[in-house]
C-alpha positions in Angstrom: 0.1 21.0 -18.0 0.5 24.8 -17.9 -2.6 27.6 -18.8 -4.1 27.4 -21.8 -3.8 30.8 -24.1 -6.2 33.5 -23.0 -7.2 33.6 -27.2 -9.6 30.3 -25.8 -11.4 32.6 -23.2 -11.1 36.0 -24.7 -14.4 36.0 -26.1 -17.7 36.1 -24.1 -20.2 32.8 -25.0 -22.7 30.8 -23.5 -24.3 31.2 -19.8 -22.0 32.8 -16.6 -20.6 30.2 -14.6 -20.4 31.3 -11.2 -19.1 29.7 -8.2 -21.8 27.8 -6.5 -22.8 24.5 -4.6 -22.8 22.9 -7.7 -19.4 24.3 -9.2 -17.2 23.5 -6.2 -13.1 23.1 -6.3 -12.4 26.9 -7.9 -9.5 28.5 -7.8 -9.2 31.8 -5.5 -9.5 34.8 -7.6 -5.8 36.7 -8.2 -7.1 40.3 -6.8 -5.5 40.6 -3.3 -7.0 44.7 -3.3 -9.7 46.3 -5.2 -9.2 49.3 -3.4 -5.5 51.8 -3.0 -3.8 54.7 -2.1 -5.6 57.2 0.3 -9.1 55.3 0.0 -10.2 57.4 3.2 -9.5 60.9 1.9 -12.5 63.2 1.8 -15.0 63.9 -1.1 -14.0 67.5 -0.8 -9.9 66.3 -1.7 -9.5 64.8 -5.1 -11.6 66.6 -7.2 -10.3 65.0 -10.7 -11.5 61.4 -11.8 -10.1 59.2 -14.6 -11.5 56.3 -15.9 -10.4 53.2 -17.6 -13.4 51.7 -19.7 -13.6 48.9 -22.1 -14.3 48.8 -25.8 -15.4 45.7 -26.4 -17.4 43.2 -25.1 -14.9 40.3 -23.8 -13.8 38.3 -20.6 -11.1 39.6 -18.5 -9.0 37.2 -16.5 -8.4 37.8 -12.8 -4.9 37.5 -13.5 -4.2 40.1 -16.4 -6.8 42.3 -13.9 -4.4 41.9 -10.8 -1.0 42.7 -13.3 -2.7 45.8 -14.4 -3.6 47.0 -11.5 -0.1 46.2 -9.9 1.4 48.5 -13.0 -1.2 51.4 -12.6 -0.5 51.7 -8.3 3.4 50.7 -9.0 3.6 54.3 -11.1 1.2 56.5 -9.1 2.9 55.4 -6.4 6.3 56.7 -7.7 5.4 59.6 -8.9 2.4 60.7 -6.5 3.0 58.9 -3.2 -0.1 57.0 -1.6 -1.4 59.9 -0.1 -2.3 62.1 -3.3 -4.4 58.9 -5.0 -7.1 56.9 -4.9 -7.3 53.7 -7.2 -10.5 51.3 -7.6 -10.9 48.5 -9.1 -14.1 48.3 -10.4 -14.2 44.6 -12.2 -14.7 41.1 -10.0 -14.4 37.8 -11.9 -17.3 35.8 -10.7 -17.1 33.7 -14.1 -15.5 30.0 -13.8 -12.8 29.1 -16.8 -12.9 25.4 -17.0 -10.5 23.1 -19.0 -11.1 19.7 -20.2 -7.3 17.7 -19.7 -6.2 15.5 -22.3 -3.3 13.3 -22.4 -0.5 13.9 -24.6 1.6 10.6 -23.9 1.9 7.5 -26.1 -1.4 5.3 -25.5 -3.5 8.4 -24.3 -6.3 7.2 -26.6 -6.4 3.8 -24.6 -6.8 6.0 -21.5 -9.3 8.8 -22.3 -12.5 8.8 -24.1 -12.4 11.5 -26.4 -14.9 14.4 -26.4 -17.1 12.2 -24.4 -17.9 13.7 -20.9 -15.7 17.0 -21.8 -17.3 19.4 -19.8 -14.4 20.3 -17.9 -13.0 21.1 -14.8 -12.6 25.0 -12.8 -9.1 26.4 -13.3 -9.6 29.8 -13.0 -12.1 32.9 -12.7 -12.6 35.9 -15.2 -15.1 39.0 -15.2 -17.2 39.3 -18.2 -17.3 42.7 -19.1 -19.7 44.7 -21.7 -18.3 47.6 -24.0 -18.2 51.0 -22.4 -17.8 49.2 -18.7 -15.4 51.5 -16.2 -12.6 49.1 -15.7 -10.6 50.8 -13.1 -11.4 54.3 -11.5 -9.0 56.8 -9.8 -9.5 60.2 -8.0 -7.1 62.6 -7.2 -6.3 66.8 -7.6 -6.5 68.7 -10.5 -3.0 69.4 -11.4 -2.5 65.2 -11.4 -3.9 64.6 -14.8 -1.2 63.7 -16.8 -0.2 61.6 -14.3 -3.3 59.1 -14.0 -4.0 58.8 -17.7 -0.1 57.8 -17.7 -1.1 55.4 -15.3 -4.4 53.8 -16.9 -2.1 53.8 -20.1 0.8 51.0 -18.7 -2.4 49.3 -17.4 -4.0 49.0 -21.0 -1.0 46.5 -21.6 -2.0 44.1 -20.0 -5.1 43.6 -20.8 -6.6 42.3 -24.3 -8.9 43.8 -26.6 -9.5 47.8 -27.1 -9.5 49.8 -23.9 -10.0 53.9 -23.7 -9.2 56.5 -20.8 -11.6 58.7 -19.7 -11.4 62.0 -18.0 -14.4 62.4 -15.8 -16.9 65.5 -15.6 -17.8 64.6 -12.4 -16.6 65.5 -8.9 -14.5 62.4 -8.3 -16.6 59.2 -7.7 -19.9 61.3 -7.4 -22.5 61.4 -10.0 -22.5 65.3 -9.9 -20.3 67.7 -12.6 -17.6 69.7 -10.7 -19.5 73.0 -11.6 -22.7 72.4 -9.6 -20.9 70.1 -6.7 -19.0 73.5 -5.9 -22.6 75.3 -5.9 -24.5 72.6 -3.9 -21.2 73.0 -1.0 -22.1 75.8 0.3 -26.0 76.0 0.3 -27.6 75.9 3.3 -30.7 75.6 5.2 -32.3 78.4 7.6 -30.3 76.4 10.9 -27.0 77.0 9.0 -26.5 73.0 7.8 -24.8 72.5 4.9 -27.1 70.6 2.1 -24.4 68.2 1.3 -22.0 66.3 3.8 -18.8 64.2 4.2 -19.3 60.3 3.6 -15.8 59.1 3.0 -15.2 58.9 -0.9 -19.0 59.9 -1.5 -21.4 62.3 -0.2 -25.0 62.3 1.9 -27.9 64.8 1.5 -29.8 66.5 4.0 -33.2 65.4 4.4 -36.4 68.2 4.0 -34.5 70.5 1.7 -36.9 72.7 -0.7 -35.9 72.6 -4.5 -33.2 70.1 -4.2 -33.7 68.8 -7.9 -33.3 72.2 -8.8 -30.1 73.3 -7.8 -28.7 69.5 -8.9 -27.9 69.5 -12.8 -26.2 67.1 -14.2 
């Protein structure tokens, strides 16, 4: 008995059903990476980030989310290369599908009792995702735009519902606009450290600095 249609699932209802002691037997989750391209380049690096973000509230399944990211990394990587990129996938499908099996062969209703018992059993996982939820993030230069909204675009397809792209304010995965995260570089204390540092993909902050709130607008 193949999949049933993803029209039976689409639509977020009832409590999350995550894996647990008492849901046992699911399926591994279709993702093999949440996480591409040059994922240990420099804050300083890839200034631009775009966004993929829901528009509706629905369930996603773990296998349209692995196809569209497969598309979105298949193009950046053909036009960009994997050092010039960084993709994240920012979705994880805790929820359980399940599926109650019925018989379709002659004398099924001698062997099966109905809608009695029909809870079901785990065939799959999904994220349940609220409107305006990032779906997938990626960071790179300036002069790359084009290119990652291209991206995000072949992803759309293969997911259902409404979907919109995004182009960030903000200094690539940071929660501070380009404008002041070029300011806040190159302040400094009276020892000569920089405020901000290098944490991989994000930033730290220097402890003991006057009128940090200040200088950070968002």
């Amino acid at each position: 008995m193949g999949r049933r249609p993803w029209k039976c699932y689409r639509f977020t209802k009832n409590k999350p059903y995550p894996k647990s002691r008492f849901c046992r037997g699911v399926p591994e989750s279709k993702i093999r990476l949440y996480e591409l391209g040059n994922k240990k380049a420099q804050i300083q690096e890839f200034p631009l980030c775009v966004h993929l973000i829901s528009d509706e509230r629905e369930q996603l399944s773990s296998e349209s989310i692995e196809a569209a990211r497969v598309a979105c990394n298949k193009y950046l990587m053909n036009r960009l290369g994997k050092d010039l990129f960084h993709l994240r996938v920012r979705v994880h499908p805790f929820h359980v599908i399940r599926i109650n099996k019925m018989l379709s062969c002659a004398g099924a209703d001698r062997l099966q009792s109905g809608m009695r018992g029909a809870f079901g059993k785990p065939i799959g996982r999904a994220s349940r995702v609220n409107r305006l939820q990032v779906l997938f993030s990626v960071r790179s230069k300036i002069n790359k735009t084009f290119d990652l909204i291209e991206a995000l675009r072949r992803a759309k397809y293969k997911f259902p519902g409404k979907q919109k792209i995004f182009v960030s304010a903000f200094w690539g995965f940071s929660n501070i606009s380009r404008k002041n995260f070029q300011k806040l570089q190159k302040v400094e204390n009276s020892k000569g450290q920089k405020l901000i540092y290098n944490d991989g993909a994000y930033f730290k902050t220097r402890k003991n600095f006057k009128n940090f709130k200040k200088l950070v607008i968002r």
